[in-house]
C-alpha positions as CSV (number, residue, x, y, z in Angstrom):
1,X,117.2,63.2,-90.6
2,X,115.5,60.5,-92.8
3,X,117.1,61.7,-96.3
4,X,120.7,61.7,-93.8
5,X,121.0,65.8,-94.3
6,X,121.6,68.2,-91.5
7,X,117.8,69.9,-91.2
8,X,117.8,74.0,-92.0
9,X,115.9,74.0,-88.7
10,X,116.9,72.9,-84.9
11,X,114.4,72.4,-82.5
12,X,116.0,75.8,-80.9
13,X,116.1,78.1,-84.1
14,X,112.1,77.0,-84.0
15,X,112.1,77.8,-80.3
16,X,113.6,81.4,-81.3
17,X,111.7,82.2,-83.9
18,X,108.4,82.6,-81.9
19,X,109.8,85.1,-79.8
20,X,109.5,88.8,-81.4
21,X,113.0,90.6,-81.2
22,X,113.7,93.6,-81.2
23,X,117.1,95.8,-81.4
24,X,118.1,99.2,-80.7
25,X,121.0,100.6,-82.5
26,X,121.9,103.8,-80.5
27,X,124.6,102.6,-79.5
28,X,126.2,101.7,-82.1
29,X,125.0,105.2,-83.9
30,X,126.8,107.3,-80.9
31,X,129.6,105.4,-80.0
32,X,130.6,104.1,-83.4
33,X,128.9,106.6,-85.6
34,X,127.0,103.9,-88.1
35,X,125.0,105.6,-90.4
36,X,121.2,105.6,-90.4
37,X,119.9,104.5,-93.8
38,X,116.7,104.7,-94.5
39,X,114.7,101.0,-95.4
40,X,113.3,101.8,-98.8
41,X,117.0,103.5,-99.4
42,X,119.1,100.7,-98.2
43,X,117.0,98.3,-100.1
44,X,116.8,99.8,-103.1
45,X,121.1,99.8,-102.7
46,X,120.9,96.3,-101.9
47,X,119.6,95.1,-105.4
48,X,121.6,97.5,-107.5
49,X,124.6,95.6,-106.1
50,X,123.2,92.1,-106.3
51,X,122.4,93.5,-110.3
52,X,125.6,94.9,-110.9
53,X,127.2,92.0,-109.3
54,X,125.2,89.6,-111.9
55,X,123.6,87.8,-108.7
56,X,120.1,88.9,-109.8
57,X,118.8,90.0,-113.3
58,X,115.7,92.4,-113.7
């Protein structure tokens, strides 16, 4: 790198990020029985904790 850093990007994260991916957690659901939590719900957990935690502010 010209500033000497390591870049935030290889050549293969680029490579991998053009590709559309795609997982299916059934398996993990029936064999391990993970929970299924809604997006808006998990979300709306995930900034209550980074709030509580003082990470983010309103």
């Amino acid at each position: 790198a010209i500033t000497g850093a390591t870049p935030r990007m290889t050549p293969e994260t680029i490579r991998m990020s053009r590709h559309y991916m795609f997982f299916d957690p059934g398996k993990a659901v029936r064999e391990l029985g993970l929970p299924q939590t809604p997006a808006r719900e998990a979300l709306r957990r995930a900034v209550e904790w980074f709030r509580d935690s003082g990470i983010a502010s309103n």
